[in-house]
Each structure stands twice: as C-alpha cells, then as structure tokens.
FINUBA-169301 format. One record per atom (N, C-alpha, C, O, CB): residue in one letter; x, y, z. Coordinates in steps of 0.2 Angstrom, whole numbers, plus 5000, padded with zeros to 4 digits. Glycine has a CB too. Example, Ala and Ser with C-alpha at 12.3 -4.5 7.8 and 13.67 -1.06 7.14 Angstrom:
! residues 2
A506649725039/A506249785039/A506649845039/A507149835042/A505749785045/S506449895035/S506849955036/S506450005039/S506750065040/S507049975029/
//
This chain:
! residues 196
X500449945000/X500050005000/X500450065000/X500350114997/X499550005006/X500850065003/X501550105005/X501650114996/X501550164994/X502250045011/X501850064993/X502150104987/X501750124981/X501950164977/X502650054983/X501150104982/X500550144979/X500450214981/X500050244978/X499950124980/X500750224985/X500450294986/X501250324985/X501150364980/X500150304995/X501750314986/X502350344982/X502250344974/X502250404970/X503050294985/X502150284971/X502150304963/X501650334962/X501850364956/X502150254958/X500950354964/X500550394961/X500450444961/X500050474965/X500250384962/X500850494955/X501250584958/X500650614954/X500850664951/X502150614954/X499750604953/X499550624948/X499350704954/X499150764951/X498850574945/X499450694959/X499350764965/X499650824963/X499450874961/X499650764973/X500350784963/X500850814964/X501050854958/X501350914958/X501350774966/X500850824952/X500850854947/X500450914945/X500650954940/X500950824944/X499850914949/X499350954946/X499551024953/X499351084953/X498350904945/X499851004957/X500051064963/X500551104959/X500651164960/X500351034971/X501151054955/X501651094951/X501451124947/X501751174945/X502151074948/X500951114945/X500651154936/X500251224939/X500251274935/X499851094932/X499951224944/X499651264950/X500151304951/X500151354948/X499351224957/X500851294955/X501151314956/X501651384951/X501851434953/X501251264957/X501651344945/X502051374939/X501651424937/X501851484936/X502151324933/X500651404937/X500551444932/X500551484937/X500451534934/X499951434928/X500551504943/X500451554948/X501051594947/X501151654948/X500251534955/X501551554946/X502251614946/X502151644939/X502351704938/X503151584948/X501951614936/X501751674927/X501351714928/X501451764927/X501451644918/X500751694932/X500351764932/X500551814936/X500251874935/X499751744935/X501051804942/X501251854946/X501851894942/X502051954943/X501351824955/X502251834938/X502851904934/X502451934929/X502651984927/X503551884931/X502051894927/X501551944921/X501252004922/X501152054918/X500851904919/X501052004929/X500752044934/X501052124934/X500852174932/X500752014941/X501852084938/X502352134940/X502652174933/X502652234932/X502952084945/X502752144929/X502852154922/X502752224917/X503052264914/X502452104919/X501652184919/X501452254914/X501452294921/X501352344919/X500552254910/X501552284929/X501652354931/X502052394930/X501952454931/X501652364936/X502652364929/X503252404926/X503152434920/X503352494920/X503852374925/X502852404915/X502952424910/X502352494909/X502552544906/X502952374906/X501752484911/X501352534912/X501552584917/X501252634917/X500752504914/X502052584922/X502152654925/X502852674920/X502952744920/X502352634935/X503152654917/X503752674912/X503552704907/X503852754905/X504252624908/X502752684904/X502352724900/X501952804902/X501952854898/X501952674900/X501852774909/X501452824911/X502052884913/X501852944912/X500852804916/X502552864916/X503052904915/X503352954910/X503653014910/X503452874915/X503352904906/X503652944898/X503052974895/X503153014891/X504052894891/X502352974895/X501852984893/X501753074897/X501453124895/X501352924895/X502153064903/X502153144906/X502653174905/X502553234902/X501953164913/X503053164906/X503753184901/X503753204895/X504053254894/X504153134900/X503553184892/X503353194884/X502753254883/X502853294879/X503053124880/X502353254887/X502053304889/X502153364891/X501753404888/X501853284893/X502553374895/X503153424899/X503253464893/X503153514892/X504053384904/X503453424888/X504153434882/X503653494879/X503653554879/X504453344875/X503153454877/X502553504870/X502453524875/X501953544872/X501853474865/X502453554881/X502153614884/X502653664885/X502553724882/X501953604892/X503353644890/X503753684887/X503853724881/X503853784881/X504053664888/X503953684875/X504253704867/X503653744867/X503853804864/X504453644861/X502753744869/X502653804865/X502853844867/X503153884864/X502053814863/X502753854875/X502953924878/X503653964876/X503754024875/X502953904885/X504053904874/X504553944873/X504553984865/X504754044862/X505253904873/X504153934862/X504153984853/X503654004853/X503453994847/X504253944845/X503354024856/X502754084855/X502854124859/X502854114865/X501954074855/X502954184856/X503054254859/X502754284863/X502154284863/X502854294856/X502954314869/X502354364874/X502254434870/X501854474871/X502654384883/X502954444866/X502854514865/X502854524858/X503154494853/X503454554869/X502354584857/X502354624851/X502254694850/X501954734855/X501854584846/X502454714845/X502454794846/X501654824845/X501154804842/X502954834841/X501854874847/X501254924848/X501154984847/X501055024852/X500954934852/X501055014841/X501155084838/X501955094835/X502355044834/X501055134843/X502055154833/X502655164830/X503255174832/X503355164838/X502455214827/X503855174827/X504655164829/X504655234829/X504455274825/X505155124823/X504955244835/X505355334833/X505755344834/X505955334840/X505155384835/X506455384829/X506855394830/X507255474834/X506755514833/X507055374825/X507455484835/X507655574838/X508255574834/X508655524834/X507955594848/X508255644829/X508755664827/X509355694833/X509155724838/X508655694822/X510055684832/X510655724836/X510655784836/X510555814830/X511155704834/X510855814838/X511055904838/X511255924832/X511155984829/X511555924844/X511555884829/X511955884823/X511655874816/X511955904811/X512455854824/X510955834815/X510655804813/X511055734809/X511455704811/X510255864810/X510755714803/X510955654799/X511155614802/X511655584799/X511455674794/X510955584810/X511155544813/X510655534816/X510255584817/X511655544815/X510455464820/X509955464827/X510355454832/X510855414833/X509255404827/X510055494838/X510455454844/X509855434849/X510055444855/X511055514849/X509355404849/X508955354852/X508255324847/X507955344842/X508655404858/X508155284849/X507555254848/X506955224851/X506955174854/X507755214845/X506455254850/X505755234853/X505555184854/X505855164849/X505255254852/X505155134856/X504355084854/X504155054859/X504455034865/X504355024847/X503655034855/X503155044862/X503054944860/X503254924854/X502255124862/X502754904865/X502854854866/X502254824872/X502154844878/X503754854867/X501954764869/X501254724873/X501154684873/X501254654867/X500654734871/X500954634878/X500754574879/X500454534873/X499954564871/X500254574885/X500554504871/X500254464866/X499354424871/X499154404876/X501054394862/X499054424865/X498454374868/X498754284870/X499054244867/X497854364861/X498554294876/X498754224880/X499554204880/X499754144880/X498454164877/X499854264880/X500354264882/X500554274891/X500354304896/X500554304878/X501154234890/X501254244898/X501554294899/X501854314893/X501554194901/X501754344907/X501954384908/X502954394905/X503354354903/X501654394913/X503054464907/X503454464904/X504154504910/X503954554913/X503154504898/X504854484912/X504854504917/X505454554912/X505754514908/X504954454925/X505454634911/X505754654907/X506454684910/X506854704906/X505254704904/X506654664919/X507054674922/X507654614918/X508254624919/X506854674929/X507254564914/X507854484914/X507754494904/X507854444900/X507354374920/X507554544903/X507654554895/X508254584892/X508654624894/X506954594892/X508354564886/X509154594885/X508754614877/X508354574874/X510054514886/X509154694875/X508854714870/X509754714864/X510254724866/X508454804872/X509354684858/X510054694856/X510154734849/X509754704845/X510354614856/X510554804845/X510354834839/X510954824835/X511554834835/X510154894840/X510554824829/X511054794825/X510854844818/X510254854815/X511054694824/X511554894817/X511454924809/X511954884804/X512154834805/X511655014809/X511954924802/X512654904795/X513454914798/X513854884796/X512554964786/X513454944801/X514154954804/X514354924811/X514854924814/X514355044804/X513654894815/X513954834822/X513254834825/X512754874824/X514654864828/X513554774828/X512954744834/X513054764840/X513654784840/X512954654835/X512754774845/X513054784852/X512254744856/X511854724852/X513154904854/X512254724862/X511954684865/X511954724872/X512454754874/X512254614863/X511354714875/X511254764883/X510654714885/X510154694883/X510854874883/X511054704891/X510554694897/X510054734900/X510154774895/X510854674902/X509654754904/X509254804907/X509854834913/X509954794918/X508354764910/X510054894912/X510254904919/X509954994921/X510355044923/X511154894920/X509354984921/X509255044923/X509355124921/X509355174924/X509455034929/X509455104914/X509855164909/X510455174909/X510755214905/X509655234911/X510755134913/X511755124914/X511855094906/X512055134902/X512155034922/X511655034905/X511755004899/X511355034892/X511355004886/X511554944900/X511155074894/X510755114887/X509955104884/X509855124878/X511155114882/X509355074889/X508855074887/X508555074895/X508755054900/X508655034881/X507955124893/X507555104900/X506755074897/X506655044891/X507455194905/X506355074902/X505655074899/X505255104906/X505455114912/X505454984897/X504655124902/X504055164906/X503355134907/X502955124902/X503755224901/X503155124911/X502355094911/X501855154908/X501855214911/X502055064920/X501555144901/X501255194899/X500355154901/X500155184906/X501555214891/X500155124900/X499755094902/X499755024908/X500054974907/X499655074896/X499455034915/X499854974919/X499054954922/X498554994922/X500555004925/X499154894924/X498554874928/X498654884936/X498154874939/X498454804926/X499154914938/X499454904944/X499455004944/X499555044939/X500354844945/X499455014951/X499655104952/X500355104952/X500655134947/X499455154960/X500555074956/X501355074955/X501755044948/X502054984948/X501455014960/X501855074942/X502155014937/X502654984940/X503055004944/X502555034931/X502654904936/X503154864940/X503654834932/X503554864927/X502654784945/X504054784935/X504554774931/X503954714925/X504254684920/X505354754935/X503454704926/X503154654923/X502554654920/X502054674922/X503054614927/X503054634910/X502154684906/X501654614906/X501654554904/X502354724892/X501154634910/X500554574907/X500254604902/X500354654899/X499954544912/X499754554904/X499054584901/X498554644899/X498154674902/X498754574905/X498654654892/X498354734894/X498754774896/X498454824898/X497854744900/X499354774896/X499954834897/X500154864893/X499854834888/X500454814899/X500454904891/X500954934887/X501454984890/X501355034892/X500654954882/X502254954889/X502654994890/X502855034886/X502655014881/X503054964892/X503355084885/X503755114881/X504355104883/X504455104889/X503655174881/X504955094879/X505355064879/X506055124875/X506055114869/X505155004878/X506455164878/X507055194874/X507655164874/X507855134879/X507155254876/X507955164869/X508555154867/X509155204865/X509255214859/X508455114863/X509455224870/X509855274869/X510555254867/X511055234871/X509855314874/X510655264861/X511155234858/X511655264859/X511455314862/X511155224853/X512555274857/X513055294857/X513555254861/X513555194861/X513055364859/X513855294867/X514355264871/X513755234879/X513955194884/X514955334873/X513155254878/X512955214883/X512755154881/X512755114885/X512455234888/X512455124875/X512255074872/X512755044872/X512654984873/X511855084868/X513455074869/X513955034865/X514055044859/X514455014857/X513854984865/X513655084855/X513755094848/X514155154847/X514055214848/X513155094846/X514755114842/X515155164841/X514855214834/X515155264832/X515955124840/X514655194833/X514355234826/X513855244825/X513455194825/X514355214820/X513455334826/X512655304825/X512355294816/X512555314811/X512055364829/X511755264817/X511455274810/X511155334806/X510755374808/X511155224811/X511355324802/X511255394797/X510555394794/X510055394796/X511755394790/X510855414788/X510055444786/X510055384780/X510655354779/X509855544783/X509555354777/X509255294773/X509555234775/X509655184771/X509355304766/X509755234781/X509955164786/X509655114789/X509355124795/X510155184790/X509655064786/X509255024791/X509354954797/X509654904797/X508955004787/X508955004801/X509054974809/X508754904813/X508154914813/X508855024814/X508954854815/X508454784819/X508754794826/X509354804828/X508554684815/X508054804830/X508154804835/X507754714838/X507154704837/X507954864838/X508354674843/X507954604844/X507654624853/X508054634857/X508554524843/X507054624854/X506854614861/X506654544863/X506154514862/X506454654862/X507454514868/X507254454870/X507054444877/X507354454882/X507854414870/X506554414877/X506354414886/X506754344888/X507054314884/X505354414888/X506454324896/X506854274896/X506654224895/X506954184898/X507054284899/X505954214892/X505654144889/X505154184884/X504754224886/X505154084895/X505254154876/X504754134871/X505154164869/X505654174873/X503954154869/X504954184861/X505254204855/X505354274856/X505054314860/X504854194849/X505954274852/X506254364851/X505754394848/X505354364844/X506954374847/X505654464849/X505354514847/X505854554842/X506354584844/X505154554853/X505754544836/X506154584830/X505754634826/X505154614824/X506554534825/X506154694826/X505854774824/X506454794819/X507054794821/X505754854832/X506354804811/X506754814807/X506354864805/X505754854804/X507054754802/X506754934803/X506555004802/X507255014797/X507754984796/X506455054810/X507055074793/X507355104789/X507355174789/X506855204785/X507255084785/X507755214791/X507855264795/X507655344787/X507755354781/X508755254799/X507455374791/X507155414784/X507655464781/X508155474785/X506455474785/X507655494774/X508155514770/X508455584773/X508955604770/X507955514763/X507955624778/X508355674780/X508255674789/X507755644793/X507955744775/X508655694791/X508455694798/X508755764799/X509255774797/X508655634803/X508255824805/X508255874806/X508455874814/X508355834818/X507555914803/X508955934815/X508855924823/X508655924826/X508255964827/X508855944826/X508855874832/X508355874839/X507655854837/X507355854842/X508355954844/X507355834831/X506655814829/X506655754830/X507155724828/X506255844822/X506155724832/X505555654831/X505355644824/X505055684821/X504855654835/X505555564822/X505255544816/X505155474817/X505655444819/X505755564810/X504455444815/X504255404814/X504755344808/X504655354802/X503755434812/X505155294809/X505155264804/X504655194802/X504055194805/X505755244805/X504655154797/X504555104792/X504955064791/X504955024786/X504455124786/
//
C-alpha cells in the first residue's frame, strides 16, 4: 500500500502545474506594472516637452504703435530709439528686468541687458494694471521702451539717414521680438520721426 501511494504523483503534478501557472501570472502581473508605470512616465514627460516648446516659441511680446527715432543735435544721425511693446493674447507675463535688447545696423551689433539706463535702454509703464508700474508687462499693458544709443548702448557709430536698423527684444522665455525699420532720408535736429 505503502508503494501505491509513492508512485502515484497524479497530486503532485497538478499542485506543480498550480504552482507554475501562479508564478506566470504574478511575473505577468509585476511585468505589465512596470511596464505601464514606464509608460505612464514617459507619457508625462513627453507631455512636459510639448508644453514647454510651445511656451518657449510663441511670443509674449509684440509691438504696439510706431518706431521713433530722435534726430542728434547735429542732425543726419539718430541718437535714440522709441517703441512701444504688449502682451500678446494668451501670452504669459513678461519679466522686462531679465530681457536683454540687442541693435544691429550695417556698421555693428551691440547687445544690453536692462540696467536701469546704465546700459542704454530704459522702459515706462504707459498703460499698467497696477498704480505702482512694476517690472512685469501682462495683460493689457503697454510699456514704452527707449534706446539710447552711442557710448551708453555701445554703439560706436550712429545710424544715418536711409539706414536700416533691427532691434531684437528677448525676454527670458518665448520667442524674440524683432523690429526692422529704415531710417528716413533726411533727419532734422533734435526732431522725432516715425520710421517703416
């Protein structure tokens, strides 16, 4: 009786089969958990990405009304430049203290950070949502913005008369703001002129 019951492994075999299939179901288990959280990982990650990239290539800023130039005491030369500059629709704000303006004629580039007119532009809250203007254009704002060129900007040469000028305004996220003007054929002392 004793060896009937040893050769007869039909138990035992159906407890290994039990056995086995239970350890495929639990690494099958563990498996797609990994693989579904690697997914759902990179599924937000990838996410991040296209959120970031629009924000960076769509603009907060665009201009708003006209370029203007001031002639020099001397005339046939500008020594500053105007414009005025607005929150784009669903744009985010703009912090203009971390914006760097940079102008470029036919005879050199020069590049300025914001320092408070030290580096040769300032800006004005002409329109603000705040009593206080702050350093930040939102919504519905509009600043004015000068650029006083020569030795505070850096520009060793100013631009003359049928010259044409690109100014880039980079904030410190989205796309640059570029203003290419062409300076008009006579310029009179100490007068304001609109360029095109």
């Amino acid at each position: 009786m004793w060896n009937r019951l040893i050769k007869n492994e039909k138990g035992f075999t159906g407890l290994e089969a039990a056995i086995v299939l239970i350890a495929f179901v639990v690494v099958a288990a563990v498996f797609s958990y990994v693989m579904l959280g690697a997914g759902f990982y990179t599924t937000q990650k990838s996410q991040e990405v296209v959120h970031t990239g629009v924000a960076q290539a769509s603009s907060s800023l665009a201009p708003s009304g006209d370029v203007i130039v001031k002639a020099t005491n001397a005339g046939d030369t500008a020594e500053s430049i105007t414009f005025y500059v607005t929150n784009t629709a669903g744009g985010t704000d703009v912090d203009l203290d971390k914006t760097i303006i940079t102008y470029t004629d036919k005879d050199e580039a020069e590049t300025q950070e914001y320092g408070a007119g030290a580096n040769g532009w300032v800006y004005t809250g002409v329109i603000s949502n705040t009593a206080v203007a702050d350093n930040l254009l939102s919504k519905g704002e509009k600043y004015k913005i000068v650029m006083t060129l020569g030795t505070t900007f850096g520009a060793d040469s100013l631009p003359g008369i049928n010259e044409q000028i690109k100014v880039e305004v980079k904030p410190p996220e989205g796309a640059v703001l570029s203003i290419t003007r062409t300076l008009p054929a006579a310029l009179t002392s100490d007068n304001y002129y609109p360029v095109y």
